[in-house]
C-alpha positions, 0 to 999 in steps of 0.5 A: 650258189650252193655252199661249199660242204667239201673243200680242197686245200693244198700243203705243197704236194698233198691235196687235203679234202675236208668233208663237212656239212656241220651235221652228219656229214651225209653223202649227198647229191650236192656232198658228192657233186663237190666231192668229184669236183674237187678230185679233177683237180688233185693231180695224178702223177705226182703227191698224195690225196688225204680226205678227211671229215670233222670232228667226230665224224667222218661220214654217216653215209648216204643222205637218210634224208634223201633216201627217205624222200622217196624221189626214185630220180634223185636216189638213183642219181645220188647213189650212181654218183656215190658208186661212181666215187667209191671207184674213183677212189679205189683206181685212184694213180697216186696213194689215198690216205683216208684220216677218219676224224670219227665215226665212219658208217656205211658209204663212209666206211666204204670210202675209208675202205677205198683209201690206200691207208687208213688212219683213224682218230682215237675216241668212242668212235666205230666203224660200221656197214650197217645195211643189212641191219637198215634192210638194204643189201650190200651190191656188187660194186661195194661187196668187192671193195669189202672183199679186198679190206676185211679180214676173212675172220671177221667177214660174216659178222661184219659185213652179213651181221652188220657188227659195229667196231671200235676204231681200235678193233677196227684195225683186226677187222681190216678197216682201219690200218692204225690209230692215232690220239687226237693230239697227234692225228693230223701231224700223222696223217700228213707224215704218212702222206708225205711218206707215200708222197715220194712213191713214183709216178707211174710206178706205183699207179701200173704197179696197183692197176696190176694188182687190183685189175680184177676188182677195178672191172667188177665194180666198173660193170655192177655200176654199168648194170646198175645204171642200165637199169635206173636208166642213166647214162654217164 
């Protein structure tokens, strides 16, 4: 049995997901597999959903190590589940709050991204999409989520230039909405969420699908496109 690298708790209606692998808290196969799992079981009608990370760090992004490998089988099937996360989150009915417990890099940043609000713990943390930096190009289905976040002043050098961001700085980029000192980071967290908690259901899920319609099919025919040609099906 594979250990459990991400967990689910509850604090009456707010879902709590940790994600920790003890290292870089990469997203792989087995990161995201557990991941979705644990999202069929977060309510849709009712609460707020915090995902958070471990000290220090939120997440490094993509499993290197996989990626590194070569296995064209398992990259395409990490990626695909990675895609397929990152717009469950943004289509997500009831409100995310991502607590950026550290550093939150490439595909850790574009699940921060995909949150509803973003608290971020201070320190010496950043925030970076660093693949253009790592030769890889940045596709369709994370491009409209960035489109959607990052402030049109900082949007070349963010997302062309790869440029590394303080938590702090973070917030004028787009990534971050506020930050918060370790002492009182999670007590934050969870008074945001039991703030957007008592948004109503369905209201605020047609009120978001309205607003986001456009974006939500984007991304959903680049992960169509992207799994027609690696030759995978749902």
């Amino acid at each position: 049995m594979t250990d459990p690298i991400a967990t689910l708790t509850q604090d009456n209606d707010i879902s709590i997901i940790k994600l920790d692998d003890g290292k870089a808290n990469a997203f792989s196969y087995d990161m995201l597999t557990q991941v979705n799992e644990l999202l069929a079981k977060v309510p849709r009608d009712s609460g707020a959903l915090v995902i958070t990370g471990r000290d220090g760090l939120f997440s490094g992004g993509f499993d290197l190590k996989t990626l590194a490998a070569g296995d064209m089988e398992k990259i395409t099937k990490m990626v695909q589940l990675g895609y397929r996360l990152l717009l469950e989150l943004y289509s997500f009915d009831r409100p995310i709050i991502a607590a950026v417990s550290g550093h939150s890099i490439a595909l850790g940043l574009f699940v921060t991204c995909s949150a509803d609000y973003r608290i971020a713990i201070d320190g010496k943390y950043i925030c970076q999409a660093n693949e253009v930096r790592n030769n890889m190009d940045i596709p369709t289905q994370i491009m409209e989520i960035l489109k959607a976040r990052v402030n049109k002043n900082y949007f070349y050098p963010a997302v062309f230039h790869s440029d590394a961001y303080s938590v702090q700085d973070s917030i004028e980029v787009g990534f971050i909405d506020e930050v918060v000192p370790q002492t009182e980071f999670m007590d934050r967290v969870m008074e945001k969420a039991k703030e957007l908690a008592t948004l109503p259901h369905p209201f605020y899920a047609n009120t978001k699908k309205s607003a986001q319609d456009d974006v939500r099919q984007k991304i959903s025919d680049a992960i169509e496109k992207y799994e027609n040609l690696a030759g995978l099906k749902n």
